[in-house]
Backbone bond lengths (Angstrom), bond angles and torsions (degrees), N, CA, C in turn:
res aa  C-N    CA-C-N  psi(-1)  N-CA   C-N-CA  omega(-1)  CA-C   N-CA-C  phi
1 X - - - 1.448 - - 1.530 107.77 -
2 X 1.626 122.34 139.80 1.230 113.73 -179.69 1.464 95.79 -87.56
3 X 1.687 86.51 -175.79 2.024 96.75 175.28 1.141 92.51 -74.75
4 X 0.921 137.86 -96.19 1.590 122.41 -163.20 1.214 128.07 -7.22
5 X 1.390 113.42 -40.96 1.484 110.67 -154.65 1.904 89.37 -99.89
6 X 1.449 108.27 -7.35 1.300 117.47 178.14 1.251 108.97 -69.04
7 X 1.210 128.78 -49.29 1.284 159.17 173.18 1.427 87.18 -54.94
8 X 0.946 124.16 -107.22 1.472 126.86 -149.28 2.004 105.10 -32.52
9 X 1.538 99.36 -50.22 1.625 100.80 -176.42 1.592 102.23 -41.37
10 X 1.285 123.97 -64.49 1.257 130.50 -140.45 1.515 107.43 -73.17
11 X 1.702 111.07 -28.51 1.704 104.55 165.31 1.405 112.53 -79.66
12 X 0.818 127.14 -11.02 1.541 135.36 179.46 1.706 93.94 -96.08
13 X 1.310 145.67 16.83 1.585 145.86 166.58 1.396 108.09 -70.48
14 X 1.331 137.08 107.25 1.501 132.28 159.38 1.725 107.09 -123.26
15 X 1.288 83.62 95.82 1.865 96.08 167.85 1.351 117.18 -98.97
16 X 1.149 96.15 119.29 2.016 105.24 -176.80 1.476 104.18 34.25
17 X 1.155 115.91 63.12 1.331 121.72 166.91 1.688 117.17 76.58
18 X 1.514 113.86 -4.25 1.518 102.74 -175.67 1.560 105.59 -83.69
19 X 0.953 153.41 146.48 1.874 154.04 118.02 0.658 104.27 -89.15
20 X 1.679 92.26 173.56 1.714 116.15 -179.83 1.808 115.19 107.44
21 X 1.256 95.13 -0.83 1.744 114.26 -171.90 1.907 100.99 -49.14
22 X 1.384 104.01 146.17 1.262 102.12 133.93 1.380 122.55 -179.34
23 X 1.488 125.17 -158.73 1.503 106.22 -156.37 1.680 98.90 -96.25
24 X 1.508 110.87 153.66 1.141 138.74 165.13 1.498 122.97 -17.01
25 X 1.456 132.68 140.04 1.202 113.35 177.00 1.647 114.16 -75.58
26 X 0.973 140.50 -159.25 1.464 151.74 100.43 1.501 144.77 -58.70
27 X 0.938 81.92 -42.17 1.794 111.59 175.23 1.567 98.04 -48.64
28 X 1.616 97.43 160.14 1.266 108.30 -173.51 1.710 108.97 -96.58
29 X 1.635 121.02 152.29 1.148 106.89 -175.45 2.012 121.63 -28.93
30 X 1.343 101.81 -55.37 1.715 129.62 -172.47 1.731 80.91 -56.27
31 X 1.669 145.39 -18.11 1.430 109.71 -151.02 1.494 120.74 93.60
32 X 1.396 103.67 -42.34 1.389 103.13 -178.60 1.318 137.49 -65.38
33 X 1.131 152.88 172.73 1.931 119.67 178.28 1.373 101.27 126.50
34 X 1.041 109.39 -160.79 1.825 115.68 -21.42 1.332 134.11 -77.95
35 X 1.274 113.21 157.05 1.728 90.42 -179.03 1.550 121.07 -83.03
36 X 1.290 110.17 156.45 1.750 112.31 175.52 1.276 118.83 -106.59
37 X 1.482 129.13 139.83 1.239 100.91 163.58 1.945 90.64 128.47
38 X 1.477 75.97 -162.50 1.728 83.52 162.71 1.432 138.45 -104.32
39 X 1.555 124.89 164.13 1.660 106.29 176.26 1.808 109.68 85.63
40 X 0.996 108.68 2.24 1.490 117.18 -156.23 1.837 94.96 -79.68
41 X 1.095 119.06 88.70 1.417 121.23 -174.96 1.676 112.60 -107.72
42 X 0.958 120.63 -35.21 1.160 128.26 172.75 1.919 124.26 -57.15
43 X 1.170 109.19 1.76 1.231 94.56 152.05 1.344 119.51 -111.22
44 X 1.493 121.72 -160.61 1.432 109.52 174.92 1.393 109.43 -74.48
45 X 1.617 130.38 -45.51 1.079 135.40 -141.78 1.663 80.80 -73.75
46 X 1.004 117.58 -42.97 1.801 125.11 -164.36 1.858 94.60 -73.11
47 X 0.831 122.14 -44.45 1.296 124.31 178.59 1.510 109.81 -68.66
48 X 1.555 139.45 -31.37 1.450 130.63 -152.10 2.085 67.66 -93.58
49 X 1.238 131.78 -59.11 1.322 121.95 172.67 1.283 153.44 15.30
50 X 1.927 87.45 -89.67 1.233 115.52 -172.34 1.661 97.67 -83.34
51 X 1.669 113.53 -25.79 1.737 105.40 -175.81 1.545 94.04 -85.05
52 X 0.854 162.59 -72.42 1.412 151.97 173.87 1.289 106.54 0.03
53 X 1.313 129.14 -67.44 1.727 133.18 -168.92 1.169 84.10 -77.05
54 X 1.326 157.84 -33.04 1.925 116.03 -154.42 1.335 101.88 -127.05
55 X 1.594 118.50 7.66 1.422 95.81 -164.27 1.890 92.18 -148.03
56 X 2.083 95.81 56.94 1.225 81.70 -160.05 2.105 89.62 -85.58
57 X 1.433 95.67 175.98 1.553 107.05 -170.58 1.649 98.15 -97.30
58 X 1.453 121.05 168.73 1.343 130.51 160.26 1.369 114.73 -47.80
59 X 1.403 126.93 109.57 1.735 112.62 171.42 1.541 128.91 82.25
60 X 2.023 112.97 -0.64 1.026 144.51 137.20 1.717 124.64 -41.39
61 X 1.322 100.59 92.15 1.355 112.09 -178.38 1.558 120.29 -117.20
62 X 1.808 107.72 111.79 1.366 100.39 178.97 1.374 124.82 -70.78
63 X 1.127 121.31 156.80 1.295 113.97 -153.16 1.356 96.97 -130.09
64 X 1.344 130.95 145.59 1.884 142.79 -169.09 1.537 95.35 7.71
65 X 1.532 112.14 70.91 1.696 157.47 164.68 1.725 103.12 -99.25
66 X 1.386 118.93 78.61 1.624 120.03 177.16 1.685 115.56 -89.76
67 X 1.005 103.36 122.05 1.532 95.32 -164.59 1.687 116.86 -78.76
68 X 1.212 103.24 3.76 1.786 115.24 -172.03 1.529 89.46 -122.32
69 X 1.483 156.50 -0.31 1.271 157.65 151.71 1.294 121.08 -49.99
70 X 2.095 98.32 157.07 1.541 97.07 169.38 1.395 94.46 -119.59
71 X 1.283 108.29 150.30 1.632 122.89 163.22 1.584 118.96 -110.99
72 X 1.227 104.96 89.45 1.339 118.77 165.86 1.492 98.62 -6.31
73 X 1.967 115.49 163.44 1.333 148.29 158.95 1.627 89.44 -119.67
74 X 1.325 93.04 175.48 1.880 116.41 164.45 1.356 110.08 -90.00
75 X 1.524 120.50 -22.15 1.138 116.01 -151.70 1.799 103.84 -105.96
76 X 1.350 93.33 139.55 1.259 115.09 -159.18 1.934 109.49 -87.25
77 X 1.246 113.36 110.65 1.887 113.58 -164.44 1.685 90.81 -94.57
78 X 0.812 148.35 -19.96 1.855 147.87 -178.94 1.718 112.21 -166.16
79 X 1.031 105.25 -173.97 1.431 140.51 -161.91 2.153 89.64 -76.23
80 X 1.416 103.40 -49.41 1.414 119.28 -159.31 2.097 102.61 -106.06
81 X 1.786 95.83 -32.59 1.733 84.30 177.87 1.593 132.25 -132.77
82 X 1.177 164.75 -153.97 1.071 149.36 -140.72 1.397 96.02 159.37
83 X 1.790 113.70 135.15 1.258 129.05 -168.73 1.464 121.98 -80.66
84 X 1.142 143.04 85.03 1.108 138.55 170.80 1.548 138.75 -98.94
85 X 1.496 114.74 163.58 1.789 100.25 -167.25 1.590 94.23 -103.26
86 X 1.443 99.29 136.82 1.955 119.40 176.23 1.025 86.97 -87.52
87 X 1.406 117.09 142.73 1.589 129.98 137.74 0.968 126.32 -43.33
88 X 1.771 103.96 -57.93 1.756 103.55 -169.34 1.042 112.18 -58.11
89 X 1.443 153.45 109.84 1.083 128.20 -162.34 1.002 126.56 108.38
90 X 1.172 122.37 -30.23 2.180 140.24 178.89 2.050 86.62 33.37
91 X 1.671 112.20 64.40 1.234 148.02 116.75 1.265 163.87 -48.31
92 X 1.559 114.82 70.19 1.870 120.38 -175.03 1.507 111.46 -49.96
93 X 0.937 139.79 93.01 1.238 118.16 157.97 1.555 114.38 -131.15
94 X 1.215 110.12 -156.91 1.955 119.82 -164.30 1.221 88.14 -121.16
């Protein structure tokens, strides 16, 4: 899926009645950021992540979790790209 079309899905999200969805920042908690690379926990997208793998619950099942995927950010790296976290790798980059 491109960003765009990432974008578009996620305002168009109505789960059991909630809207208003959308994707994750990049940015670092402080704003600051984003980070590249690896280890990158401090944003949300890096944070919904890194807590998924370590802090899974009893009977907690991720759900359309692709382990070779990208998951879009909101945050916009150029004119042409947009920051997202790789799997391979559990990787922030643009």
């Amino acid at each position: 899926m491109t960003w765009d079309n990432a974008k578009k899905w996620v305002a168009r999200l109505n789960y059991r009645g909630i809207t208003g969805w959308r994707l994750p920042t990049a940015l670092n908690e402080d704003g600051s950021g984003p980070c590249t690379g690896d280890n990158c926990r401090e944003s949300e997208l890096g944070h919904l992540v890194f807590t998924a793998f370590t802090r899974k619950s009893p009977g907690l099942q991720l759900l359309n979790w692709q382990s070779f995927s990208i998951y879009w950010s909101s945050t916009e790296a150029s004119a042409t790209e947009a920051f997202a976290f790789k799997m391979t790798g559990l990787k922030q980059e643009p």
